[in-house]
C-alpha positions in Angstrom: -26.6 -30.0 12.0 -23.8 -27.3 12.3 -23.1 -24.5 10.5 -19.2 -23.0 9.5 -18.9 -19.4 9.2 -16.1 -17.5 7.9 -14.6 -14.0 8.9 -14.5 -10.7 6.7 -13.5 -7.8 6.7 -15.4 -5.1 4.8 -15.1 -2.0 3.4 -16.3 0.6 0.8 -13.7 2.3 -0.9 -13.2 5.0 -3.5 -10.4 5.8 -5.8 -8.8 2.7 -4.1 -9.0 4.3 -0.6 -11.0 2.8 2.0 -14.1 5.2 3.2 -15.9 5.8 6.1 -19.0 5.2 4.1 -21.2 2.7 6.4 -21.9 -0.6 4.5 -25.3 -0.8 6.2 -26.5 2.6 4.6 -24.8 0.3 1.5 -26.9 -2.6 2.3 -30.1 -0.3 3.2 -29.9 1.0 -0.2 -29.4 -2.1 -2.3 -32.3 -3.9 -0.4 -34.5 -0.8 -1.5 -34.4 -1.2 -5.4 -37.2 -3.3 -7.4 -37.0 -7.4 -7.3 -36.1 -7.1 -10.2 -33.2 -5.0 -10.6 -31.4 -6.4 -7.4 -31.1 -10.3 -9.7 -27.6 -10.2 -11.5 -26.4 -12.5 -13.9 -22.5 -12.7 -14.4 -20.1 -15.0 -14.9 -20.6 -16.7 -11.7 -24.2 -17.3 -12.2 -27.4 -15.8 -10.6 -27.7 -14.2 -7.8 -29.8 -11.6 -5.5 -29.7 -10.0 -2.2 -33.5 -11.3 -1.4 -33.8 -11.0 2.4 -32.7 -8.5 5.0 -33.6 -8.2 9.2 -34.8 -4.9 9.9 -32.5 -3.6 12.7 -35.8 -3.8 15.1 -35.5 -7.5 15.0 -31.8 -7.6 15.5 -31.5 -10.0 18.7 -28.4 -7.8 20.0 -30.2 -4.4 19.6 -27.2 -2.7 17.3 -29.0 -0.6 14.9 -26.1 -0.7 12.5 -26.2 -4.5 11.8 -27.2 -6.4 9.1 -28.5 -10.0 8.8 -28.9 -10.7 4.8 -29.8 -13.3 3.3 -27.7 -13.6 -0.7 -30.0 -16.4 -3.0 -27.8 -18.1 -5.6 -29.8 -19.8 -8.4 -29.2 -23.1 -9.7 -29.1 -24.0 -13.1 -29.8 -27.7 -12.7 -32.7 -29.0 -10.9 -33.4 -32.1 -8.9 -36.5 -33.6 -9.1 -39.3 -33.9 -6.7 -40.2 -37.8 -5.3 -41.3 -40.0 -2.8 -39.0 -42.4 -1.1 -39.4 -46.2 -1.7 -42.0 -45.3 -4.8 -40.8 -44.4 -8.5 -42.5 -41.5 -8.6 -40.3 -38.6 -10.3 -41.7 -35.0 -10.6 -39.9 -31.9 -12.4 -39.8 -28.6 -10.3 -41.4 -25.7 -12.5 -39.8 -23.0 -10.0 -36.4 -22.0 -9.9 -34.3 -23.7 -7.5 -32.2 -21.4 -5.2 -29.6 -21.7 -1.7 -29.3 -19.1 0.4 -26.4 -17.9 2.2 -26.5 -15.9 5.5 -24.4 -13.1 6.1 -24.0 -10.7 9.5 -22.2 -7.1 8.8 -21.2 -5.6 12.1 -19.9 -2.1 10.3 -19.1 -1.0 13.7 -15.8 -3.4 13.1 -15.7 -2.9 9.5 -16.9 -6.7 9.9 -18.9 -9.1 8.1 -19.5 -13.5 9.1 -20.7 -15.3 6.0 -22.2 -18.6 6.2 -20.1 -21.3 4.3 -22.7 -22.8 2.3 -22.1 -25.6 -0.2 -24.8 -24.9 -3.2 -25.2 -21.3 -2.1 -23.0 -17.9 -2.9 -19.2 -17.9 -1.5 -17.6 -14.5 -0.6 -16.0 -13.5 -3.8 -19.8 -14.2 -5.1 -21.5 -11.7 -2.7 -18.6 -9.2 -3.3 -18.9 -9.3 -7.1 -22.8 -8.9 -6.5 -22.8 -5.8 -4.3 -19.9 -4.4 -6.6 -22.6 -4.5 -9.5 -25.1 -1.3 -7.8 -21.6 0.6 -7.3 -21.0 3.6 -9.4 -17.0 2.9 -11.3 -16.8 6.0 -14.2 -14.9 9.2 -14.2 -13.8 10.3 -10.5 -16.5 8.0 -8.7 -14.8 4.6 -8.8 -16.7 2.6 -5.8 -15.8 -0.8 -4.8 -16.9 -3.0 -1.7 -14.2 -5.4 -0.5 -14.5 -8.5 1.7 -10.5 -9.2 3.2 -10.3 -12.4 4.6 -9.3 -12.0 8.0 -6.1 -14.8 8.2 -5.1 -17.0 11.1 -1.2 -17.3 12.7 -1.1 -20.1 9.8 -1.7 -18.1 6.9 -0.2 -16.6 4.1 1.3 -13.8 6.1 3.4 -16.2 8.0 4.2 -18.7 5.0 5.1 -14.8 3.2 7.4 -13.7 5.9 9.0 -17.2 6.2 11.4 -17.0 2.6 12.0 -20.9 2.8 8.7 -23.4 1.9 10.1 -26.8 2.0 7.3 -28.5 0.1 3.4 -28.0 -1.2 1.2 -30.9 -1.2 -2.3 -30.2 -3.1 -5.0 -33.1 -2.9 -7.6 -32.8 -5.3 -11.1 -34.4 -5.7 -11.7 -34.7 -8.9 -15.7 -35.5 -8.4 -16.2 -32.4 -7.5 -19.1 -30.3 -9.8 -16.7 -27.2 -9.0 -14.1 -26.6 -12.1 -12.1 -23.7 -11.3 -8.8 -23.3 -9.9 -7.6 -20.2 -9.6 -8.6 -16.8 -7.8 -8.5 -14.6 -11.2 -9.6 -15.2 -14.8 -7.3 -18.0 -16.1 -6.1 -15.8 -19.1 -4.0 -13.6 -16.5 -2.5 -16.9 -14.5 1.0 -17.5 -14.2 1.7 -19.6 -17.2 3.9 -21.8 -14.9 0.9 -22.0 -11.8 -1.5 -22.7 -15.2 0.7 -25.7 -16.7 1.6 -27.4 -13.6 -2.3 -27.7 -12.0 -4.8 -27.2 -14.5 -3.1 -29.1 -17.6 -2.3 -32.4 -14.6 -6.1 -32.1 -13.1 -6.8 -32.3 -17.0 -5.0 -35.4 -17.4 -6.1 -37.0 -14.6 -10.1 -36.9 -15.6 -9.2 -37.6 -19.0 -7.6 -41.1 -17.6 -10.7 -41.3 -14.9 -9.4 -40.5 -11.7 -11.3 -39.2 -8.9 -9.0 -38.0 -6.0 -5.2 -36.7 -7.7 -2.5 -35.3 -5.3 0.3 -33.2 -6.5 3.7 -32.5 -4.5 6.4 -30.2 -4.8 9.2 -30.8 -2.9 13.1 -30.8 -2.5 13.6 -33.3 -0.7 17.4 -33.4 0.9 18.4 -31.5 -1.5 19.0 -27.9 0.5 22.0 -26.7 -1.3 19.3 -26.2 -4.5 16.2 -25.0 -2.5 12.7 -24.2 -5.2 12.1 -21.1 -6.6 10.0 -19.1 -3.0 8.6 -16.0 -5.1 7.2 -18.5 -7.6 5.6 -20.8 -4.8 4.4 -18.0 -3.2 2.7 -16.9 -6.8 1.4 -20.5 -7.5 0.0 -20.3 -3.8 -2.0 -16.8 -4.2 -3.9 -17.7 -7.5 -5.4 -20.7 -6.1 -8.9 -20.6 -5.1 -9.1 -22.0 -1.8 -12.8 -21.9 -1.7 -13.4 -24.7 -4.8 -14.4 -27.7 -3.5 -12.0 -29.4 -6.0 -9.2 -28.7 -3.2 -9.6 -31.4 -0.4 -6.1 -30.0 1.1 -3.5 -27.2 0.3 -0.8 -28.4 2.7 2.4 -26.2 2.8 5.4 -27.2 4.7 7.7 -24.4 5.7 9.7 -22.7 8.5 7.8 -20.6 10.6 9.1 -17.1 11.5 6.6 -16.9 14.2 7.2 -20.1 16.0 10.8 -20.9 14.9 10.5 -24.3 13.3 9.4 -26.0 11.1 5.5 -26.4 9.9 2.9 -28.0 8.3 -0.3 -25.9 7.7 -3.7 -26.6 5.4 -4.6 -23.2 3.9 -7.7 -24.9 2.7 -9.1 -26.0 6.0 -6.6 -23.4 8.5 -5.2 -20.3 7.0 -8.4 -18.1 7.2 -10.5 -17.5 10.5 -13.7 -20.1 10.6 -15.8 -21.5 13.7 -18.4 -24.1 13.6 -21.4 -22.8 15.4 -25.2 -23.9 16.1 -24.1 -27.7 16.4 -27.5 -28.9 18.1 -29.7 -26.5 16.1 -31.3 -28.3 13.1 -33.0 -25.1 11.8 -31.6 -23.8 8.4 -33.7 -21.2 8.1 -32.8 -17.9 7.1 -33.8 -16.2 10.3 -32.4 -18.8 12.4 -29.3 -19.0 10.9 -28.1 -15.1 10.9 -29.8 -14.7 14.6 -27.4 -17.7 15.4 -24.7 -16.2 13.9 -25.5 -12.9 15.7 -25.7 -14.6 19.2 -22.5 -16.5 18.9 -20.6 -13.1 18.0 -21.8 -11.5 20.7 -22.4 -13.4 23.3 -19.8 -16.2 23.1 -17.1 -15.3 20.7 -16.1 -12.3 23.0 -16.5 -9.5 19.8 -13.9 -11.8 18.1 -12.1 -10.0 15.7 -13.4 -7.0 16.0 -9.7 -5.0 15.8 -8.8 -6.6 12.4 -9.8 -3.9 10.7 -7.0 -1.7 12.1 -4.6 -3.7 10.3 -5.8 -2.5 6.3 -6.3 1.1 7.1 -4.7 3.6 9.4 -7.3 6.9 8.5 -10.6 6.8 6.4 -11.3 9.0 3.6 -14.2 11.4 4.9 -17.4 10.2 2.1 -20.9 10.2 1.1 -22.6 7.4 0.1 -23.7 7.2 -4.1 -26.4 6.8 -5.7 -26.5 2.6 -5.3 -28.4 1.4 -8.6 -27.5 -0.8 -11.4 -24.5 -0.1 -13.0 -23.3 -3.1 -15.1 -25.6 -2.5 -17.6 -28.3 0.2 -18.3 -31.6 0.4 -16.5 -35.0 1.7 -17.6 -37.0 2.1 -14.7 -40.8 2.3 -15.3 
């Protein structure tokens, strides 16, 4: 069994300028609040930051990192059996995945487990957003950046000239969102040309759909690039309803023509721990740890200088709840 991590960048920031603020002390001081406070309900679901490594048990001995372990709740729940029998049990607990996540603030960095059931990036960042103080002058926000490959939006942005997009869809997924923000602020065109055809295409009973836009040999009437580029940016690559976002344009950077999948290649991912069966919380972020170290080479650990130039001089806040008032007892 393997396990796909995914590359951040990350950041505190106030006012909209990025900090020097250390997202361990951030970390340190969400971990410290009551059970009970650090479980958030939003419109993603449930979630809580339930585990952390103590930096004495970090395999690499840098005090500043953080192995934490982010529990996203499910609402629907197998059932508990025994193979070749009929015997069905329901699970009184809650049922819960857990997604592994190592932040190196040293880079400004954090690697966050892909994890099928449990919580994705924008998840986590919504989550730690919630003990961040927003009123007045204090407006705090932690930001994960997705750190992008040579075939990645900055490329296809720089290019002026997509030839075509090709969008597969399963249409089995669980997963029903599309888009990056909420679907009242899409693009009206972006919203009519995906969600209304995906909504078509369940209503008639398909389960895979592909939609292609194209010009074909028609050159002296190329598409619309700004609106591509718009349809392209709402799209939430993470939604396991995308099987591919294929994009076929003319590279600035290699000086021809190319295809790219900016599901599967436009952000920075590696496949680690592919003889390690363990799935275990511990396992998985000291995994994670040793590849970054020890085999990756630090990679990407200069990313960061490309979103910030000078850090605002900052003191940590007061990290407590901040969606909604709290009565401590």
């Amino acid at each position: 069994m393997s396990t796909t991590i995914q590359f951040f960048n990350c950041f505190l920031s106030k006012n909209g300028i990025k900090t020097n603020v250390s997202v361990s002390d951030f970390l340190d001081g969400v971990i410290s609040l009551d059970e009970g406070i650090r479980y958030v309900e939003n419109d993603y679901g449930a979630f809580s930051l339930l585990e952390m490594l103590p930096p004495t048990s970090n395999p690499n001995n840098n005090q500043l990192d953080r192995i934490v372990g982010f529990a996203s709740y499910r609402d629907k729940k197998p059932f508990l059996g025994s193979r070749g029998t009929d015997q069905r049990q329901e699970i009184s607990g809650d049922i819960l995945a857990l997604t592994t996540c190592l932040f190196i603030p040293t880079y400004h960095l954090a690697i966050i487990e892909y994890n099928h059931f449990g919580a994705r990036p924008k998840h986590i960042e919504k989550y730690l957003n919630t003990f961040l103080p927003k009123h007045n002058n204090e407006n705090w926000y932690f930001e994960l950046t997705p750190i992008e490959t040579q075939a990645s939006f900055t490329d296809i942005r720089q290019s002026g000239d997509i030839r075509s997009i090709e969008i597969s869809l399963d249409l089995l997924s669980n997963q029903t969102h599309l888009f990056r923000e909420d679907q009242s602020e899409i693009n009206s065109i972006t919203y009519r040309i995906l969600n209304d055809s995906v909504e078509v295409y369940r209503q008639i009973g398909a389960n895979i759909a592909t939609l292609k836009l194209g010009q074909g040999r028609h050159r002296s009437n190329p598409m619309d690039f700004e609106a591509l580029i718009n349809l392209l940016e709402v799209l939430d690559t993470e939604s396991d309803t995308f099987a591919s976002i294929k994009v076929k344009y003319f590279s600035p950077t290699s000086q021809k023509v190319t295809t790219v999948d900016l599901k599967n290649e436009g952000y920075l991912k590696k496949v680690i721990m592919e003889e390690e069966n363990s799935t275990a919380f511990e396992s998985v972020g000291i995994g994670i740890s040793e590849y970054y170290y020890e085999q990756s080479n630090r990679l990407a650990s200069q990313e960061w200088r490309k979103h910030v130039s000078e850090f605002e001089y900052g003191n940590l806040p007061i990290i407590d709840r901040y969606d909604k008032l709290v009565t401590h007892e």
